[in-house]
N, CA, C and O atoms as a printed pandas DataFrame, in Angstrom:
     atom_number atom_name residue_name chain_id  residue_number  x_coord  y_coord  z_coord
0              1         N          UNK        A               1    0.840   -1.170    0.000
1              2        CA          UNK        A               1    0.000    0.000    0.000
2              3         C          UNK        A               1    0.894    1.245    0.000
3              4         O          UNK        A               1    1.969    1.177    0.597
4              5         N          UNK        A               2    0.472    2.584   -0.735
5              6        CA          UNK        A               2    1.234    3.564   -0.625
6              7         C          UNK        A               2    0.775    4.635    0.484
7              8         O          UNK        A               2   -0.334    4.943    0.919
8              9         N          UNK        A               3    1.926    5.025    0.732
9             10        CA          UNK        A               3    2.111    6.000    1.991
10            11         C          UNK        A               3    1.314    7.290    1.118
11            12         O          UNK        A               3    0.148    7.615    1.343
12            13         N          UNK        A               4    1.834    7.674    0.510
13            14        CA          UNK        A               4    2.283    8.818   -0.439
14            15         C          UNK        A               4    2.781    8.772   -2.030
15            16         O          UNK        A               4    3.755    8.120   -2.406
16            17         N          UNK        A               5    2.142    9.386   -2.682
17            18        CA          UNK        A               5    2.764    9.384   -3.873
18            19         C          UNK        A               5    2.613   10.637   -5.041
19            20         O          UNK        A               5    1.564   11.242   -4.818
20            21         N          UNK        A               6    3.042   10.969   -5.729
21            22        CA          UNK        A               6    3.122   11.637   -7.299
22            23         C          UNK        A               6    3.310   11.139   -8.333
23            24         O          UNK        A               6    3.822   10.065   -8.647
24            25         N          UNK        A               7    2.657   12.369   -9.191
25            26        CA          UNK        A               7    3.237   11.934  -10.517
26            27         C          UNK        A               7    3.625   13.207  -11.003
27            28         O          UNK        A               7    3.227   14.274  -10.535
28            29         N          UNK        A               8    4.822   13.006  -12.450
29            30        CA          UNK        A               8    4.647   14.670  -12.619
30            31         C          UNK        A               8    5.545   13.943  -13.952
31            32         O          UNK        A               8    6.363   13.022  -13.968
32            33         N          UNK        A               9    4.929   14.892  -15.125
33            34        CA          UNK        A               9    5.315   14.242  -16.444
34            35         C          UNK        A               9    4.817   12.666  -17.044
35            36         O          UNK        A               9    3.639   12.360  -17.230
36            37         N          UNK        A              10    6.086   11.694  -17.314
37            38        CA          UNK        A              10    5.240   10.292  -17.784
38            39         C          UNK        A              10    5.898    9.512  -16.314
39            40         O          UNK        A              10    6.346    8.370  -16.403
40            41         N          UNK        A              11    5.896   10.180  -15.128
41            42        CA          UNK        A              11    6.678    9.369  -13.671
42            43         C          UNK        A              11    5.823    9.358  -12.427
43            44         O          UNK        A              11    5.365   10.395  -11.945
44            45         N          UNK        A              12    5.644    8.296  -11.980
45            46        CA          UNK        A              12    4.692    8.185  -10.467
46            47         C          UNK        A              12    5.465    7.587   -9.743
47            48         O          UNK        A              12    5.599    6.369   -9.863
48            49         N          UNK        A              13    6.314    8.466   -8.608
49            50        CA          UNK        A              13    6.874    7.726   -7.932
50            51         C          UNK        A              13    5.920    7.755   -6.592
51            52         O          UNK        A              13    5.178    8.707   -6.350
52            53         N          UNK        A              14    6.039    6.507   -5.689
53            54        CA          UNK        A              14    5.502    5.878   -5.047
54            55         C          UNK        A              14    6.063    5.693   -3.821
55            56         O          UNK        A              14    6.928    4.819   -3.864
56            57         N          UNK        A              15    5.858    6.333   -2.389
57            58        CA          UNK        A              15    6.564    5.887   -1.327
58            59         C          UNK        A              15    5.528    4.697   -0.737
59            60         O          UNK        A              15    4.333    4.982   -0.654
60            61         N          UNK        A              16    5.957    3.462   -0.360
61            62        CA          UNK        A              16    5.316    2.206    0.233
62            63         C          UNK        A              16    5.016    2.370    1.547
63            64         O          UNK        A              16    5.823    3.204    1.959
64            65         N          UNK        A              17    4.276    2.022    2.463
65            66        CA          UNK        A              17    4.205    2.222    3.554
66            67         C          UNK        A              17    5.649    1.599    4.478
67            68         O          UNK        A              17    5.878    1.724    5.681
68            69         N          UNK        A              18    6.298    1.053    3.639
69            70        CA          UNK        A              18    7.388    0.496    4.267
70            71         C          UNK        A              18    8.450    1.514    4.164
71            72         O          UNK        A              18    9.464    1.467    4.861
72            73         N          UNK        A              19    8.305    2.086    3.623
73            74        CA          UNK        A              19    9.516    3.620    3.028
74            75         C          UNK        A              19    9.645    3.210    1.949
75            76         O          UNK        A              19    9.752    4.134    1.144
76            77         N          UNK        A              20    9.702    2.029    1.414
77            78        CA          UNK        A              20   10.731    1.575   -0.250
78            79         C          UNK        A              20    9.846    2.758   -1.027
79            80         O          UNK        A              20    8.717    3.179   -0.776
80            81         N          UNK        A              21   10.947    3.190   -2.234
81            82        CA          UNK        A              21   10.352    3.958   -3.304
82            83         C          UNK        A              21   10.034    3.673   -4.516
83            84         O          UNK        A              21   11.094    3.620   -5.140
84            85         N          UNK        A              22    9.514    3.545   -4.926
85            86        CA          UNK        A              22    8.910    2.367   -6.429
86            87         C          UNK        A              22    8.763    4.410   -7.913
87            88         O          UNK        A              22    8.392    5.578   -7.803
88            89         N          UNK        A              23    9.130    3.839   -8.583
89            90        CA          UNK        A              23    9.254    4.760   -9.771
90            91         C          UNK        A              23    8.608    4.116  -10.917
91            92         O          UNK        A              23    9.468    3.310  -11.272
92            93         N          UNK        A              24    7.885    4.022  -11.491
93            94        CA          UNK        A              24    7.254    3.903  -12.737
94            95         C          UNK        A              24    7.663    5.132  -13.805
95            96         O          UNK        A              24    7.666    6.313  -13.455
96            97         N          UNK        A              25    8.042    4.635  -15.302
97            98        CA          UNK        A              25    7.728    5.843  -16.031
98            99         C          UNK        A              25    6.830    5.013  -17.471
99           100         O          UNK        A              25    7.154    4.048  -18.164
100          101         N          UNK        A              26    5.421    6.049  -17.490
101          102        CA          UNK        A              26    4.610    5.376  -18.354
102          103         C          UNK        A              26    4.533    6.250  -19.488
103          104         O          UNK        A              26    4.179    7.429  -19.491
104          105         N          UNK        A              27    4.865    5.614  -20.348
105          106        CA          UNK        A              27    5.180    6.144  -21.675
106          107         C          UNK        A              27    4.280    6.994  -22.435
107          108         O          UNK        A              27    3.217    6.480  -22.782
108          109         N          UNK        A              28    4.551    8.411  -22.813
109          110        CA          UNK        A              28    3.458    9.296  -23.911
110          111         C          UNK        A              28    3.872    8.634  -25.331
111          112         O          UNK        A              28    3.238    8.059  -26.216
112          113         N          UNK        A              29    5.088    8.945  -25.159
113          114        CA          UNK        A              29    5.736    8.271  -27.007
114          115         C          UNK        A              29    6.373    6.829  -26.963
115          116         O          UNK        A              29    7.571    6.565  -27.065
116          117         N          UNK        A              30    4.993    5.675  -26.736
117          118        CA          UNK        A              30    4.939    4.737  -27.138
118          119         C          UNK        A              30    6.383    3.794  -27.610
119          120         O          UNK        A              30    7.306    3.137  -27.128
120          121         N          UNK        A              31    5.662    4.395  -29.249
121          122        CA          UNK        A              31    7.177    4.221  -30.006
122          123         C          UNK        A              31    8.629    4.489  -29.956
123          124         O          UNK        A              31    9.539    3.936  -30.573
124          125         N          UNK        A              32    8.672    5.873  -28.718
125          126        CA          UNK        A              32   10.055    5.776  -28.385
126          127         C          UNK        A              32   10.494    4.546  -27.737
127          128         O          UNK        A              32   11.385    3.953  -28.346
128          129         N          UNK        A              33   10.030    3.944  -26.500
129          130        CA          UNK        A              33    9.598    3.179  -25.665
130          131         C          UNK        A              33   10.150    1.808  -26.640
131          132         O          UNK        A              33   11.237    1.267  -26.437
132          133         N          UNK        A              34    9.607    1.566  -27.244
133          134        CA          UNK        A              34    9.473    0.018  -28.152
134          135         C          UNK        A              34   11.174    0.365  -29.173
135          136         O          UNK        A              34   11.731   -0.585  -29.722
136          137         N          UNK        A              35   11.627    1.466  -29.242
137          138        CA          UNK        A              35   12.957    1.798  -30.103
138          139         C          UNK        A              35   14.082    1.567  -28.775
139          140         O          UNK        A              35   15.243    1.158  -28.776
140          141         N          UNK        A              36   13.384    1.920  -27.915
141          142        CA          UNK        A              36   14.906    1.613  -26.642
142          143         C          UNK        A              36   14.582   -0.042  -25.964
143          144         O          UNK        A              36   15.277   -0.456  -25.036
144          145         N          UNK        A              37   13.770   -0.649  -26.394
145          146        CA          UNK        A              37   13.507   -1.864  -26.079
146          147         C          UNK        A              37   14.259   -2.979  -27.364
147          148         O          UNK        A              37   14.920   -4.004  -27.199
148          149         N          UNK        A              38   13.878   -2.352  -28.509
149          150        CA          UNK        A              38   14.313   -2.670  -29.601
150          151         C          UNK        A              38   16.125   -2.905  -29.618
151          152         O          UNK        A              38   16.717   -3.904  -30.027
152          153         N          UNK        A              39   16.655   -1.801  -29.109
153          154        CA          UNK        A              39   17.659   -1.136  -29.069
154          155         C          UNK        A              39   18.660   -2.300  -28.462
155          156         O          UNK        A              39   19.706   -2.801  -28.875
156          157         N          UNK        A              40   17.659   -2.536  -27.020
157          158        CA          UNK        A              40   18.274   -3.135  -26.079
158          159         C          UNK        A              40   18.347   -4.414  -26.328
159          160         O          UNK        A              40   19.271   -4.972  -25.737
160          161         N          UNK        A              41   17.593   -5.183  -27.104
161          162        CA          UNK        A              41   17.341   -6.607  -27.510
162          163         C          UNK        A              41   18.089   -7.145  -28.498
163          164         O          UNK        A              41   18.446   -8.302  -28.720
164          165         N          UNK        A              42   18.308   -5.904  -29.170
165          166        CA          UNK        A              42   18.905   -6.503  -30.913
166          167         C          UNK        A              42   18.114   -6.499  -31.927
167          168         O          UNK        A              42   18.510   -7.013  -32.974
168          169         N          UNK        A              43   16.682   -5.858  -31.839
169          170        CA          UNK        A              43   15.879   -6.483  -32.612
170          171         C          UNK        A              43   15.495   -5.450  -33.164
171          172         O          UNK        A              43   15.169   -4.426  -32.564
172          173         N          UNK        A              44   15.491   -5.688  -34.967
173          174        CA          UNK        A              44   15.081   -4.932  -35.952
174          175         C          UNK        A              44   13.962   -4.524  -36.155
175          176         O          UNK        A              44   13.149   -5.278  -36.691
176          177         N          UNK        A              45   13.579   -3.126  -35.758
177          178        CA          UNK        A              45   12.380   -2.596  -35.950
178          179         C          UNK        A              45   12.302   -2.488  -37.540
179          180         O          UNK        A              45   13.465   -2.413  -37.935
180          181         N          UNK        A              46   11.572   -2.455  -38.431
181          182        CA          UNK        A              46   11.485   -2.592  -40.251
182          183         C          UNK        A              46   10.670   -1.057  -40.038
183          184         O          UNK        A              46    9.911   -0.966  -39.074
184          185         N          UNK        A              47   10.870    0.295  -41.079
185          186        CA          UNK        A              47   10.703    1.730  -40.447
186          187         C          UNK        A              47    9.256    1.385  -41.233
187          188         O          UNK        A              47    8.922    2.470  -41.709
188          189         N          UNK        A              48    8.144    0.288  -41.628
189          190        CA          UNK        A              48    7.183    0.594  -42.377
190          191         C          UNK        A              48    6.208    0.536  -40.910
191          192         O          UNK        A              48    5.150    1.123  -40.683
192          193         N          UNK        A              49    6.849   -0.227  -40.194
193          194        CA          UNK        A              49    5.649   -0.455  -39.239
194          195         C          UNK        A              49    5.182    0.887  -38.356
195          196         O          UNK        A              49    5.726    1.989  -38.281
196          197         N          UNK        A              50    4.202    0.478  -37.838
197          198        CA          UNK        A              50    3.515    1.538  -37.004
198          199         C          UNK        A              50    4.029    1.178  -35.117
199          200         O          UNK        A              50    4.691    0.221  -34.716
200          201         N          UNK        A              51    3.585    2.031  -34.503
201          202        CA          UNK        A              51    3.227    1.709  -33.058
202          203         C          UNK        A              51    2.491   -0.026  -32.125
203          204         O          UNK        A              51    2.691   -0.545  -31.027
204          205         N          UNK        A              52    1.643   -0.366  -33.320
205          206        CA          UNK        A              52    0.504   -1.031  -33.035
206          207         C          UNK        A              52    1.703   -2.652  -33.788
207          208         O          UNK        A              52    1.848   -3.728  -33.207
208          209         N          UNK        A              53    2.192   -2.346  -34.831
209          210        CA          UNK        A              53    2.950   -3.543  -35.378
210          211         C          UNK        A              53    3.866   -3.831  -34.750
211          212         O          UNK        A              53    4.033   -4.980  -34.340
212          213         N          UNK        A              54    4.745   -2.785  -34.502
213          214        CA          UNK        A              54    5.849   -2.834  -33.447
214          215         C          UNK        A              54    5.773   -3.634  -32.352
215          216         O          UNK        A              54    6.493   -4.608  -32.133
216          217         N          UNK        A              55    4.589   -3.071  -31.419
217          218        CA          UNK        A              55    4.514   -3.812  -30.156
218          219         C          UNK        A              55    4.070   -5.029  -30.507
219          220         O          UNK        A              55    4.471   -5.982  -29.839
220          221         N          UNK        A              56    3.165   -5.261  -31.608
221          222        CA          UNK        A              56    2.890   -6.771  -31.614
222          223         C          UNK        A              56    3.909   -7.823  -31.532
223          224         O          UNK        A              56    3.858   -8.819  -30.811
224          225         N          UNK        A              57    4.891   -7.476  -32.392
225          226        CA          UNK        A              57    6.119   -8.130  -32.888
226          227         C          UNK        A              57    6.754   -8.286  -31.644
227          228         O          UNK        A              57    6.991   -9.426  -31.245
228          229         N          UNK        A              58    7.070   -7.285  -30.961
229          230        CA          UNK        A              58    7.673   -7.252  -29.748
230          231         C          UNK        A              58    7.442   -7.837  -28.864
231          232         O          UNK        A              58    8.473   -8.293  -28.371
232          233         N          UNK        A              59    5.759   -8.341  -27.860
233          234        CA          UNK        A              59    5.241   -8.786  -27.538
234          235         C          UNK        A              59    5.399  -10.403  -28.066
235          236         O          UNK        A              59    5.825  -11.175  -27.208
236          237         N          UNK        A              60    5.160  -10.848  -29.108
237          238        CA          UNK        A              60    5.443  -12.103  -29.930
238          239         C          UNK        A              60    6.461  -12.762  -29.655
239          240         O          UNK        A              60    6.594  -13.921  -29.263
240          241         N          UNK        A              61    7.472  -11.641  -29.973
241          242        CA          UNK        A              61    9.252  -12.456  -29.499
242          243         C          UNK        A              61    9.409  -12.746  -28.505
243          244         O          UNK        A              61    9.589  -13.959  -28.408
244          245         N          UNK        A              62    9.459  -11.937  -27.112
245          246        CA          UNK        A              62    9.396  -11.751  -26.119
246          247         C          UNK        A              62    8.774  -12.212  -25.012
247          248         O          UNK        A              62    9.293  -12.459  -23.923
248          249         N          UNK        A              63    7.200  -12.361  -25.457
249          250        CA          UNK        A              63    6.516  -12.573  -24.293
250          251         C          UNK        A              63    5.504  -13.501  -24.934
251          252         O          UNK        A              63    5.876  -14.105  -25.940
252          253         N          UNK        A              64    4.091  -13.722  -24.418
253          254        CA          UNK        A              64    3.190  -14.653  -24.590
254          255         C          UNK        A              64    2.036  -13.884  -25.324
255          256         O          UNK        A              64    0.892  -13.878  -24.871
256          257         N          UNK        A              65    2.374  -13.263  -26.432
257          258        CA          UNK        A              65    1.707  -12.282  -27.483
258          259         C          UNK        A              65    0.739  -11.371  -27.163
259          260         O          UNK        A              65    0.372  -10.425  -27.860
260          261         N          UNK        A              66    0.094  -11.886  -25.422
261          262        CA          UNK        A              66   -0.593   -9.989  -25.362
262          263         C          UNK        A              66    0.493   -9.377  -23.791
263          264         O          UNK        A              66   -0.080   -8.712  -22.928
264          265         N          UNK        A              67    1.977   -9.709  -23.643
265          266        CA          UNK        A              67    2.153   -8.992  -22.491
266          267         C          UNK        A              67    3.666   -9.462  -22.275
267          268         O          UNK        A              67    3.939  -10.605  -21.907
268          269         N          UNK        A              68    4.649   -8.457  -22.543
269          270        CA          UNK        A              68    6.084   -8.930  -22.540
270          271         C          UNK        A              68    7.013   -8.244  -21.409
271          272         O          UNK        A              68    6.974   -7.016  -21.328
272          273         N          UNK        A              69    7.680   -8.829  -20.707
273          274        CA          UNK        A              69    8.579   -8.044  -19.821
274          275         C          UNK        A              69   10.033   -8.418  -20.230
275          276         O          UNK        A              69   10.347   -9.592  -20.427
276          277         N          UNK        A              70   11.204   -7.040  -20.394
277          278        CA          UNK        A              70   11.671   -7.501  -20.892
278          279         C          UNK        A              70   12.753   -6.053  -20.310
279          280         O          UNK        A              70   12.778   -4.871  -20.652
280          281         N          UNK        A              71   13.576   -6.875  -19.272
281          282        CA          UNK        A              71   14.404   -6.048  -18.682
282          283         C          UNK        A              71   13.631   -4.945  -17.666
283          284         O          UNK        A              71   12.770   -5.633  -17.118
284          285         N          UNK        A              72   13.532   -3.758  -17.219
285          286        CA          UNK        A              72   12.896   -3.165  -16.838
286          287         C          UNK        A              72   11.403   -2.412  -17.531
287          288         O          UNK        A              72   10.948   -1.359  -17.082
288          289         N          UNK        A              73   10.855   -3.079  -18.540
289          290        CA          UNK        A              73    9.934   -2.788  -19.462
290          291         C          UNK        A              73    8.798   -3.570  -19.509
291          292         O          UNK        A              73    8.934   -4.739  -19.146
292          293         N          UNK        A              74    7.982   -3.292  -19.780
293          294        CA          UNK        A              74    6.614   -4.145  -19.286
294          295         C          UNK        A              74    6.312   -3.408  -20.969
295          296         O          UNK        A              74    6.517   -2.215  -21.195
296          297         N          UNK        A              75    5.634   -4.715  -22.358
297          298        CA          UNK        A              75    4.871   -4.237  -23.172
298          299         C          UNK        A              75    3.286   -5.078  -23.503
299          300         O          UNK        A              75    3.129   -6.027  -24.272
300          301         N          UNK        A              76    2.388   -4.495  -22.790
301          302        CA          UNK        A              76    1.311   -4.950  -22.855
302          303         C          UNK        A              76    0.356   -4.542  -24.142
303          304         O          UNK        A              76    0.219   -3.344  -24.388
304          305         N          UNK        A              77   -0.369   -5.622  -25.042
305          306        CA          UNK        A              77   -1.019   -5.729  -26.214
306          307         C          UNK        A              77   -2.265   -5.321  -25.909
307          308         O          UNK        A              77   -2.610   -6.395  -25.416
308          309         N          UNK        A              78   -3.109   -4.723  -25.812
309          310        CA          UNK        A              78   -4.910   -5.141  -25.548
310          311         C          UNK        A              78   -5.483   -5.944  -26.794
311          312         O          UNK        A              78   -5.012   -6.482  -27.796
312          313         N          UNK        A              79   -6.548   -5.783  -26.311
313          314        CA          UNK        A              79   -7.594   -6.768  -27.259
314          315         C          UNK        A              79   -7.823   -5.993  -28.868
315          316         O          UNK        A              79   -7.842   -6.575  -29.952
316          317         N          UNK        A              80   -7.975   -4.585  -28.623
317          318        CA          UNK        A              80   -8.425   -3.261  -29.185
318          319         C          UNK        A              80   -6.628   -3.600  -30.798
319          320         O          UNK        A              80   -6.595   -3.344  -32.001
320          321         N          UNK        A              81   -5.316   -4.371  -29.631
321          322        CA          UNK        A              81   -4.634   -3.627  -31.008
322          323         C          UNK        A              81   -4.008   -2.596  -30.411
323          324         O          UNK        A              81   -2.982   -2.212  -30.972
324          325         N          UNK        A              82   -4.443   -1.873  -29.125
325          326        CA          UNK        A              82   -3.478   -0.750  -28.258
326          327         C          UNK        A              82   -1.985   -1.347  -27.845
327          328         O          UNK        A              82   -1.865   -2.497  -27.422
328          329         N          UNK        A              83   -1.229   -0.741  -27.958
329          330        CA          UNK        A              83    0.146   -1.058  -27.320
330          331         C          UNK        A              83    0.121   -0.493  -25.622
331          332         O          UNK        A              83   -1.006   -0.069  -25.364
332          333         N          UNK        A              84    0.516   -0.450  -25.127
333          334        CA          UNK        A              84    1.194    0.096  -24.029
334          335         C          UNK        A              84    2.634   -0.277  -23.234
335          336         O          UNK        A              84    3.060   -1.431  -23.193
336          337         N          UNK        A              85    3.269    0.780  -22.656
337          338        CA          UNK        A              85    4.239    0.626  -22.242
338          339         C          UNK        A              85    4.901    1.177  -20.942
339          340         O          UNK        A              85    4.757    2.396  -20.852
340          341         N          UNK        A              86    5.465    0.709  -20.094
341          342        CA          UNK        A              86    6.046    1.070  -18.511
342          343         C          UNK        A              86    7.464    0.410  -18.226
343          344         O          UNK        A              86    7.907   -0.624  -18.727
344          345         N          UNK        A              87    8.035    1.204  -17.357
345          346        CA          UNK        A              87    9.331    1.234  -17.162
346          347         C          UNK        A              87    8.924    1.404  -15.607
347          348         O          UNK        A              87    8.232    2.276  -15.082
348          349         N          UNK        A              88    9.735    0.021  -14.909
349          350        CA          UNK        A              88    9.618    0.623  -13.654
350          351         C          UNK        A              88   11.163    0.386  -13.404
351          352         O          UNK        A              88   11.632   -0.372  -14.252
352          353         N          UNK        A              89   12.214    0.896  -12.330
353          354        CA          UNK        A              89   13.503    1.144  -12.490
354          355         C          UNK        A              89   13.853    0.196  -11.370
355          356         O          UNK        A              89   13.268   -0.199  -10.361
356          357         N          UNK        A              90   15.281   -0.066  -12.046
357          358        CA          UNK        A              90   16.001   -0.709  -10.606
358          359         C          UNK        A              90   16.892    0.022   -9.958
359          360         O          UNK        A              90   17.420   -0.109   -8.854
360          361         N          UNK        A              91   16.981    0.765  -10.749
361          362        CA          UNK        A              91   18.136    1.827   -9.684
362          363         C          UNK        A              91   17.219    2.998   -9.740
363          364         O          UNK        A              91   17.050    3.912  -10.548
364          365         N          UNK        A              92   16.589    2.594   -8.394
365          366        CA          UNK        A              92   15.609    3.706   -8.168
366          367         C          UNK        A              92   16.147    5.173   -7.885
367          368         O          UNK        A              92   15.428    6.104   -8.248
368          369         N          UNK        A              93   17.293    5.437   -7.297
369          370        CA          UNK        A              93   17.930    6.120   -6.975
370          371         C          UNK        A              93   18.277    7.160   -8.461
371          372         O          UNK        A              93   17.953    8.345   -8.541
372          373         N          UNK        A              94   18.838    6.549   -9.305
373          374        CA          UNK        A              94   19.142    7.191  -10.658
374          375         C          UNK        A              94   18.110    7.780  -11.264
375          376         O          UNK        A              94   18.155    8.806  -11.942
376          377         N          UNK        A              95   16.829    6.874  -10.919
377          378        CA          UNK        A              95   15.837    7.346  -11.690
378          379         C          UNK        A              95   15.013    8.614  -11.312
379          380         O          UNK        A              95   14.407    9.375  -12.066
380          381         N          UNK        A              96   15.182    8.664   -9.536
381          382        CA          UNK        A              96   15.291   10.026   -8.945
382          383         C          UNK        A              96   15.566   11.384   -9.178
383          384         O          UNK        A              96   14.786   12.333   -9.254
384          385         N          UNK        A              97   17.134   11.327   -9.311
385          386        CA          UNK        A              97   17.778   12.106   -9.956
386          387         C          UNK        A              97   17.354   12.134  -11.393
387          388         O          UNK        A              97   17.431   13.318  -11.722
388          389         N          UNK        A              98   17.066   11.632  -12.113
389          390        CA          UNK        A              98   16.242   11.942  -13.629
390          391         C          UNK        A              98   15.638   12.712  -13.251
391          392         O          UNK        A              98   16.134   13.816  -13.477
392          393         N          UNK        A              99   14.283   12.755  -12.486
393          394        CA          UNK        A              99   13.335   13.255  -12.174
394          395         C          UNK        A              99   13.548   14.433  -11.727
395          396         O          UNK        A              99   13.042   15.422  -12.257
396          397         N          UNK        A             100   14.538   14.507  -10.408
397          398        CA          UNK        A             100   14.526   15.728  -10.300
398          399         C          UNK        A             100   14.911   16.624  -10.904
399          400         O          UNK        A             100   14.436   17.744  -10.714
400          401         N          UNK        A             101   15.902   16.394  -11.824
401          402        CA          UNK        A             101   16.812   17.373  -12.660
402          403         C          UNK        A             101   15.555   18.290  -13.568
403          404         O          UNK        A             101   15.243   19.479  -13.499
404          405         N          UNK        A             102   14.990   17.101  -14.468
405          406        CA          UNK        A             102   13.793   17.372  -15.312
406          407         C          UNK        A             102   12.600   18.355  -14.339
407          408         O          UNK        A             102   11.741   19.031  -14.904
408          409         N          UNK        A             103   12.687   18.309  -13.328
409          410        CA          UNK        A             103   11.532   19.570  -12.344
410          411         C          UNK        A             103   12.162   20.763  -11.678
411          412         O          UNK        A             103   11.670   21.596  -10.917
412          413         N          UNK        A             104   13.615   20.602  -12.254
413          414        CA          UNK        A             104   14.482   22.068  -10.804
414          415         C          UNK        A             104   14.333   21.411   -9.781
415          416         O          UNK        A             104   14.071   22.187   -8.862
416          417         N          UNK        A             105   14.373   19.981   -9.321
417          418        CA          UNK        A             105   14.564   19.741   -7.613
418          419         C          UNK        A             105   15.988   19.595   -7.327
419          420         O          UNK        A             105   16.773   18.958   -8.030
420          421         N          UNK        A             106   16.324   20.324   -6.076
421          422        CA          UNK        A             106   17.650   20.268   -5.822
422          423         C          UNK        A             106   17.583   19.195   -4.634
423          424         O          UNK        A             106   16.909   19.365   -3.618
424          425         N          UNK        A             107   18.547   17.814   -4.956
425          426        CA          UNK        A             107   18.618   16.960   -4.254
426          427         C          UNK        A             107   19.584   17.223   -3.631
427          428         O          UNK        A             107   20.574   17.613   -4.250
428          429         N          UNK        A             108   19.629   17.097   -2.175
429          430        CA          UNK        A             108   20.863   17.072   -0.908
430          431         C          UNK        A             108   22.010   15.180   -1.517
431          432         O          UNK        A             108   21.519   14.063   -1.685
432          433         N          UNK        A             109   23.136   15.495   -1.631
433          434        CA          UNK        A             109   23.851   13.816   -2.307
434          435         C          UNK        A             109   23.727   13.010   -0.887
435          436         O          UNK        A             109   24.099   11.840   -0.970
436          437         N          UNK        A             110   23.379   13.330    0.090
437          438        CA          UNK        A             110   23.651   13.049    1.365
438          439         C          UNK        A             110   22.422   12.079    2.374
439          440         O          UNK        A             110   22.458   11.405    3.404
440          441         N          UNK        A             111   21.397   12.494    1.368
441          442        CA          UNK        A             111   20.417   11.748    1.764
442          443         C          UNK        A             111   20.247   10.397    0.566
443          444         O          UNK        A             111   20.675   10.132   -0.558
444          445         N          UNK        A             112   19.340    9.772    1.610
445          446        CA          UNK        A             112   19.198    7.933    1.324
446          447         C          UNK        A             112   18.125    8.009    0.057
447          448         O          UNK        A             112   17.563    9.042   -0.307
448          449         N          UNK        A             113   17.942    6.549   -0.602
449          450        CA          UNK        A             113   16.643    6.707   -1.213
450          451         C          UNK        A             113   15.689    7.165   -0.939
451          452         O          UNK        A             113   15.081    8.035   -1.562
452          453         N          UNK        A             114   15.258    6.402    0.525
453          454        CA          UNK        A             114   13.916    6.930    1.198
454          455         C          UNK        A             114   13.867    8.374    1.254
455          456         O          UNK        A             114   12.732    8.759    0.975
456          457         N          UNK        A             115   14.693    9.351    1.516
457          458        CA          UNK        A             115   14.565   10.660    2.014
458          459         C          UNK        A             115   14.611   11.357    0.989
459          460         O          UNK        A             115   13.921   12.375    1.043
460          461         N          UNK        A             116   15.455   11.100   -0.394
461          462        CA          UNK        A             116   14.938   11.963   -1.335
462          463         C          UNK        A             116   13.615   11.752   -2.327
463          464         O          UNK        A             116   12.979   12.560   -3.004
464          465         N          UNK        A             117   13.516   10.717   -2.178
465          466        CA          UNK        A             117   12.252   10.142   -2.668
466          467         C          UNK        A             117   10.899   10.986   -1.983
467          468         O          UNK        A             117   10.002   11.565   -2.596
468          469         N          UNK        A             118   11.105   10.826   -0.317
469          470        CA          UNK        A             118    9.847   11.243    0.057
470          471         C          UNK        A             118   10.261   12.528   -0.291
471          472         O          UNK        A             118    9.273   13.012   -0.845
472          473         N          UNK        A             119   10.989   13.210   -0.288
473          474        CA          UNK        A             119   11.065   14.794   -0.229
474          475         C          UNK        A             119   10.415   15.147   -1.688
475          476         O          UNK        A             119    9.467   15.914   -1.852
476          477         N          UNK        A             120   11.108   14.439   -2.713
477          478        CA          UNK        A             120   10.773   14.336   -3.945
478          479         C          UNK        A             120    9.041   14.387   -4.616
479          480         O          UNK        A             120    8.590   15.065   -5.539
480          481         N          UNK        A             121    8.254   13.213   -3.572
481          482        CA          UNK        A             121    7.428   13.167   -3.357
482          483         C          UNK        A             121    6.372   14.795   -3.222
483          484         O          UNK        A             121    5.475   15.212   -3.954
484          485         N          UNK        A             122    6.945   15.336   -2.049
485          486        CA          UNK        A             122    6.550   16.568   -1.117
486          487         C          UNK        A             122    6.487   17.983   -2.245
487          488         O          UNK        A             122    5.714   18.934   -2.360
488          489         N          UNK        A             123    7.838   17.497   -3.027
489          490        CA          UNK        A             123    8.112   18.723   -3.497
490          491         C          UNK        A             123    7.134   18.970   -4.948
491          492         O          UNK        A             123    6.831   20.103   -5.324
492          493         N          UNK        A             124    6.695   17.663   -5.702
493          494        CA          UNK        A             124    5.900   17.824   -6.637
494          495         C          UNK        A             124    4.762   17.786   -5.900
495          496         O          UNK        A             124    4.117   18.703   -6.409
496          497         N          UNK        A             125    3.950   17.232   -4.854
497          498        CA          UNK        A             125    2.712   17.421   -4.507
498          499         C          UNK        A             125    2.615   19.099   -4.041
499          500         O          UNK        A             125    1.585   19.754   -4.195
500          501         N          UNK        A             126    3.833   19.631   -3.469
501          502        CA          UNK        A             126    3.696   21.354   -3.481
502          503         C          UNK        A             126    3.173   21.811   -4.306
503          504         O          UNK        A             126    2.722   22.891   -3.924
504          505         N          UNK        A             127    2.923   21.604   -5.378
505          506        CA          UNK        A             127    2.865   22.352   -6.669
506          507         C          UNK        A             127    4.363   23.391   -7.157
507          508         O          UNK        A             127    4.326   24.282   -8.005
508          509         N          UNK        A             128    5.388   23.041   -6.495
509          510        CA          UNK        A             128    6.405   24.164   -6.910
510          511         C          UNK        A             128    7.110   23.912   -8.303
511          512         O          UNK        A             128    7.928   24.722   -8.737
């Protein structure tokens, strides 16, 4: 269960009631998403396809044709033919610092996951 959480851009980070910090980033540009998956696999995207072919293919190789995980990447098919795509991080810490850089948050190097996370947390629910 979450303590606390935000989102701000395509990122919801998540403090757990345990402190752990969980980061999701859910993809606007799809297709970028499926090119750094691509990237990472070896596998030849062909430039005719679309969004919707892409992930199929991807999904196909990968996973059990409606739902592939594949490194830190989750690519789920729907019924519809929709792609979707999520990144949740293992170096939650790095992915932090992404975040904050991308909002003007000035992180202290001195504090733990938990503490910049929740602060992190604090500072986008501010509205600042």
């Amino acid at each position: 269960m979450a303590k606390k959480s935000a989102i701000t851009g395509e990122y919801i980070i998540t403090v757990e009631d345990s402190g752990t910090i969980r980061i999701c980033k859910i993809y606007d540009n799809v297709m970028g998403s499926l090119r750094e998956i691509a990237e990472m696999k070896d596998f030849e995207i062909d430039p005719k396809w679309n969004t919707q072919e892409t992930g199929r293919r991807i999904v196909r190789e990968f996973g059990d044709g409606t739902q592939a995980e594949i490194g830190e990447y989750v690519v789920t098919r729907r019924a519809s033919g929709k792609i979707e795509t999520y990144r949740t991080y293992a170096n939650t810490k790095g992915a932090l610092r992404e975040i904050a850089e991308q909002i003007g948050f000035e992180a202290d190097p001195q504090w733990t996951t938990r503490q910049f996370g929740s602060k992190l947390v604090d500072f986008v629910n501010s509205g600042k």
